[in-house]
N, C-alpha and C positions, 0 to 999 in steps of 0.2 A: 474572574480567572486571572489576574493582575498576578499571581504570583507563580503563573504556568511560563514550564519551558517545553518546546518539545522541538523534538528531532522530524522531520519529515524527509524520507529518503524517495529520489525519483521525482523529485517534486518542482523542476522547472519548468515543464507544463503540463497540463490534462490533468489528470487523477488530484498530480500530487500538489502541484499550483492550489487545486481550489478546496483541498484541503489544508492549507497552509492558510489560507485568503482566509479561512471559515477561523480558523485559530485566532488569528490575530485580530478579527473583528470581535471576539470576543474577547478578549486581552490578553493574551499568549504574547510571549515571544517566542522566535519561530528560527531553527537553524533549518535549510532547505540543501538536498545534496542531489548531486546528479553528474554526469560523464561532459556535458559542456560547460565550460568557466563562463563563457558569455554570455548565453542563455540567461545561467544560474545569476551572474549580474544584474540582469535584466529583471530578473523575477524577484530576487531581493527591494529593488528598487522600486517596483511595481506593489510588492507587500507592504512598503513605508520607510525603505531605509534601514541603515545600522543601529537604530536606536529597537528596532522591532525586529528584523530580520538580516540574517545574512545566509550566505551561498556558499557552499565549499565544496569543490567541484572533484571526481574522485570516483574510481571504481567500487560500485556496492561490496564485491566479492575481493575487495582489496585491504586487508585485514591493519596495514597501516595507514590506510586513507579512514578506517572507522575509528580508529583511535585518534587520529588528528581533528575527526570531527568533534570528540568526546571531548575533547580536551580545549580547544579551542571554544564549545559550550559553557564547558565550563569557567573557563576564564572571564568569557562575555557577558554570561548570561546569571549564573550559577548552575547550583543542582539540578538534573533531566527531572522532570516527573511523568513525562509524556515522550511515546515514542510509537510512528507510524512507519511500518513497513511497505511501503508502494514500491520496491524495486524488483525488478521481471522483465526476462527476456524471452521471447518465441521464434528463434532463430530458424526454425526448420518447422516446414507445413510439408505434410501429407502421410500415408500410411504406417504404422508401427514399423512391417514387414522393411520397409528399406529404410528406415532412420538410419541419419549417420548418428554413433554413438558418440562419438567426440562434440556434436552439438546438444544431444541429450545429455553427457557429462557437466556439459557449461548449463545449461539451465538447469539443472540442479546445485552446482555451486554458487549460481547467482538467486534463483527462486527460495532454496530451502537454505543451503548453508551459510549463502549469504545475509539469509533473515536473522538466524541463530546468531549468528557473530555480531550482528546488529544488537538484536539483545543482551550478550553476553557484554557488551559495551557501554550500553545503557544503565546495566546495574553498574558497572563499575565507577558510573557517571553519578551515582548520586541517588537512582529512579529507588525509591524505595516506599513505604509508608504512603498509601494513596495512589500510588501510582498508576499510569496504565499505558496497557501495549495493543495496539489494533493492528491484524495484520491482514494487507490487502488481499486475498485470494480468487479467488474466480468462480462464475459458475460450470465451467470444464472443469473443476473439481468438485463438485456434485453428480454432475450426469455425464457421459460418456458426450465428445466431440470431436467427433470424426475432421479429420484435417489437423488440429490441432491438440492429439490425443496425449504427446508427450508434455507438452506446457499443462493440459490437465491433470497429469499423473504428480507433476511437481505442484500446481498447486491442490490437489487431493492433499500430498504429506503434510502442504503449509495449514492447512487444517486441523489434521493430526499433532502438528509439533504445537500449536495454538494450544489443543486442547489438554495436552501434557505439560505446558508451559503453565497453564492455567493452575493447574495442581499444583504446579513444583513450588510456585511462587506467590499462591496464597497464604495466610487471609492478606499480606502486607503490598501485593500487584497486581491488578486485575489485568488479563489476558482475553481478545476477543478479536475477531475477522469480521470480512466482511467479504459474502461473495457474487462481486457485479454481475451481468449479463454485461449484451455491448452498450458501450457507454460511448457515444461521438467524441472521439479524439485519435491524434494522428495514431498510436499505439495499434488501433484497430479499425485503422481505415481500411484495409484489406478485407474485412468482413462485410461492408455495407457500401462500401462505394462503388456508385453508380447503379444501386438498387436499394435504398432504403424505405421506399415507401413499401416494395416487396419483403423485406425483411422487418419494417414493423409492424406487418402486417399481421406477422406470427406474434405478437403479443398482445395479450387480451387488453394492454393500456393505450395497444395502437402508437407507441414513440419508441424510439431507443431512450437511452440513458444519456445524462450529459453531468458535464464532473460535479457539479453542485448536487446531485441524486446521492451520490457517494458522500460527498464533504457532509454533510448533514446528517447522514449518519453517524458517521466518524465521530462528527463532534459530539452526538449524546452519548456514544460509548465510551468515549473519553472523562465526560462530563460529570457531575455529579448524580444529576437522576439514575445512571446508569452502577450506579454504587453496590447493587447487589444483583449485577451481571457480571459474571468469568465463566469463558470456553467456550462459548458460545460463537457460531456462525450464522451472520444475518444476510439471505439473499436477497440482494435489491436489483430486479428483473424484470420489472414490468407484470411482470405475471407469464412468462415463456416457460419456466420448468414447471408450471401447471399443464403446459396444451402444447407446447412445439418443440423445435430441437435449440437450445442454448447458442445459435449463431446463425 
């Protein structure tokens, strides 16, 4: 895979870190993006340096921060041929009935339209021929999750927009998601801390998730074996949307 670039957005730690880490162990070079410069330094250096990795710090939802990434790829690295969407915010927990709407507006600028602009950047990068796009979603866009019912309605679309992206941009870019349960990282400490053994309990694998669960997916779908998969949504969950509630 010596001749992969990809983009990894969200990726100074959890999810996007060790799907980056998974990249470049197989021979990607790896641009990684996210809201902290120092972090993102940090995680660069920890993937291996500027010769494999750099960091370029930047709002998801910031339409000139994705093109400075695009372009700076470009210069570094060359052509995108890979591109992972991990960037999502869950600003606001608890009932439909009292959502403030102005935080449900922002996570849909940053979950859904955020992702799109991502891609729509991607191509303009070069991502063409072979290419491929995985985009992180959740399993609260599967099944209904009470608490955090608006983060699932946005990544329900990021589903949707997957599997229309899938279409648009075949046979020449494969398109595919992936959608975690809880996965131990700071993102979703709120959900299991200080009762995980009660919470893995509800899954017939008896663990949570931790980001190498995810990375390893990513990476076959990225990959060649996965050559005649597009649109498709893989839930990696333990086995909880077989028998319990997704949180």
């Amino acid at each position: 895979m010596a001749d992969q670039v990809a983009i990894v957005t969200g990726a100074s730690r959890g999810i996007g870190f060790a799907i980056a880490q998974r990249f470049v162990a197989e021979g990607y070079k790896v641009a990684v993006t996210g809201r902290n410069a120092e972090a993102l330094a940090q995680a660069a250096l920890d993937l291996g340096g500027p010769e494999v990795a750099i960091g370029i710090p930047g709002k998801g939802d910031d339409g000139d921060h994705r093109a400075a990434v695009v372009d700076t790829v470009l210069g570094r690295f060359g052509p995108i041929t890979t591109l992972v969407n991990n960037i999502g915010i869950n600003p606001a927990y608890g009932p439909l009935g009292s959502l403030d709407l102005g935080a449900a507006r922002k996570m849909i600028d940053v979950n859904v339209l955020g992702t799109l602009g991502w891609v729509q950047e991607a191509l303009r990068g070069g991502l063409s021929e072979g290419g491929a796009i995985v985009n992180i979603s959740s399993v609260s866009g599967v099944r209904p999750a009470p608490g955090i019912a608006f983060y699932g309605v946005t990544k329900a679309a990021l589903i949707h927009l997957t599997e229309e992206l899938a279409v648009e941009l075949a046979p020449k870019v494969r398109v595919n998601a992936v959608a975690p349960a809880v996965v131990k990282t700071r993102f979703a400490t709120a959900l299991y801390e200080g009762r995980e053994e009660q919470v893995a309990a509800t899954y017939p694998l008896r663990r949570l998730g931790v980001p190498e669960d995810v990375a390893g997916t990513v990476a076959f779908l990225c990959g060649p074996d996965a050559a005649w998969i597009t649109g498709q949504t893989v839930v990696i969950d333990g086995g909880v949307t077989l028998t319990g509630t997704v949180q």
